[in-house]
Phi, psi and omega in degrees: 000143171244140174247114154324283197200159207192101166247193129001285157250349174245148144203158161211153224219136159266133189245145142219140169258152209298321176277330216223341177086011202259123165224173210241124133311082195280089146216147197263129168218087174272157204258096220257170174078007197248189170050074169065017182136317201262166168303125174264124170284051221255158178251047176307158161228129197236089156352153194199155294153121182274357194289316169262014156277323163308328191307306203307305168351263184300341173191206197283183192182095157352062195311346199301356188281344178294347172292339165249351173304121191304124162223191190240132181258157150203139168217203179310326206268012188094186194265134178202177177248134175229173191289336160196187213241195173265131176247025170187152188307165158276348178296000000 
């Protein structure tokens, strides 16, 4: 794992996994004070690409591709795939 970038409330992360080598565009973002009061937690997860998991790996990369890219969200409502992800913190 690599950490991208880390506030407060954000972080995003390179992932790879250890059986298959595939690696993942990780974030985390809480929303704090929503859902009646409590914090909203949410994650994507993004497939890579390995030409852009190295990029990232070794240096910055243009993100801008998450936005149509298929990913898997979870937050309060459970887990699900959605059509892309966010492609810079919300923070």
């Amino acid at each position: 794992m690599r950490t991208l970038y880390e506030s407060h409330h954000d972080q995003e992360s390179l992932l790879r996994c250890s059986g298959c080598r595939t690696f993942w565009f990780h974030r985390f973002h809480e929303f704090p004070g929503r859902s009646g009061g409590g914090d909203d937690l949410t994650t994507w997860y993004t497939r890579l690409t390995r030409d852009e998991g190295e990029g990232l790996r070794d240096s910055a990369v243009d993100l801008s591709f998450l936005g149509t890219r298929p990913s898997w969200m979870d937050d309060a409502r459970g887990s699900r795939r959605v059509d892309g992800a966010p492609d810079h913190p919300h923070g």
